[in-house]
C-alpha positions in Angstrom: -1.0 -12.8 -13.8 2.4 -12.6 -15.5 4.4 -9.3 -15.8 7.3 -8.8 -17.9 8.7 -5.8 -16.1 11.6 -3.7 -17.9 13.6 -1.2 -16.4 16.0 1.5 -17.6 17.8 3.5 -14.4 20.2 6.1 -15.3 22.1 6.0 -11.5 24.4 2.7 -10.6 23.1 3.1 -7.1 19.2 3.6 -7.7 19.9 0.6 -10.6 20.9 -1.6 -7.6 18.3 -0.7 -5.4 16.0 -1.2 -8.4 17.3 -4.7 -9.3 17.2 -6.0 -5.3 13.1 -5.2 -5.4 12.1 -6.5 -8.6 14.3 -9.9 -7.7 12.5 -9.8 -4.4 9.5 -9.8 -7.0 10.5 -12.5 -9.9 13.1 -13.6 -12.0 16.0 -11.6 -13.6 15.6 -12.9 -17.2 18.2 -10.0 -18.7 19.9 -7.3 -17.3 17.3 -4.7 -16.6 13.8 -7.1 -17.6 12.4 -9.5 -15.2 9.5 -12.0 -15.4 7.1 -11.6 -12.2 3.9 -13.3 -11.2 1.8 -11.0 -9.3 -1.3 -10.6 -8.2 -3.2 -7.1 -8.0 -1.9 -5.8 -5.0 1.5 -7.2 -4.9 1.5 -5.3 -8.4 0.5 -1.9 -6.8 3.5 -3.0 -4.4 6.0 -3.5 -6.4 5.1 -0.2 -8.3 5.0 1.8 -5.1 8.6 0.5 -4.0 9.6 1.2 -7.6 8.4 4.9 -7.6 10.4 5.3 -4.8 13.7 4.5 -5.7 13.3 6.2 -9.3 13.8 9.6 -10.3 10.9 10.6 -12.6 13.1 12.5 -15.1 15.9 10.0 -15.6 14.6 6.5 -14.7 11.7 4.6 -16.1 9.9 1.0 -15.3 6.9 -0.8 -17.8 5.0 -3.7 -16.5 3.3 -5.6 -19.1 0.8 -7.8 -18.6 1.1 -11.4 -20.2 -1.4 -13.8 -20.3 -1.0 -17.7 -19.9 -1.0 -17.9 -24.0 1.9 -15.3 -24.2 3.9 -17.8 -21.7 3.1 -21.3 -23.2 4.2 -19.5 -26.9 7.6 -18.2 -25.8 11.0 -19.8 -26.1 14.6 -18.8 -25.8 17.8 -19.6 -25.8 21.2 -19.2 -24.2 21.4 -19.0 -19.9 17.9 -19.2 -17.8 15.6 -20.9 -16.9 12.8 -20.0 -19.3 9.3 -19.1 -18.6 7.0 -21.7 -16.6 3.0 -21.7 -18.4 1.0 -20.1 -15.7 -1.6 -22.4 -14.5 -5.0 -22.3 -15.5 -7.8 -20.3 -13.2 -11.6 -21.4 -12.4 -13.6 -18.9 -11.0 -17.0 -20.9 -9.6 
């Protein structure tokens, strides 16, 4: 599934942490969002390595889930390389 994970760190050190693991993760599509493909567990991953660099009173991260419509619908313009559909899954 896609994530469109959005940041806001208050620190310039725990930011740069922050901004090595989610690029570890995905694509940096603006300063503090990036566009992930994760499964379930990489998710619970990338949450647990985020809840370690973040302090709860002054940082914050949101993952939202996007489904394969939300991708094929979006557009943009300016520097990037844009979303990529996510490919369709059969379950048998």
């Amino acid at each position: 599934m896609h994530y469109l994970v959005i940041t806001d760190i208050a620190d310039p050190r725990r930011l740069r942490r922050a901004a090595k693991v989610c690029e570890r993760w995905g694509e940096r599509v603006q300063k503090s969002v990036y566009l992930m493909e994760l499964d379930a567990e990489n998710l619970l991953r990338l949450q647990s390595a985020m809840i370690k660099i973040m302090h709860g009173s002054e940082d914050s991260a949101r993952y939202y889930a996007l489904c394969g419509l939300d991708i094929g619908r979006s557009s943009g313009e300016g520097l990037g390389r844009g979303l990529k559909p996510m490919a369709d899954h059969w379950i048998v």
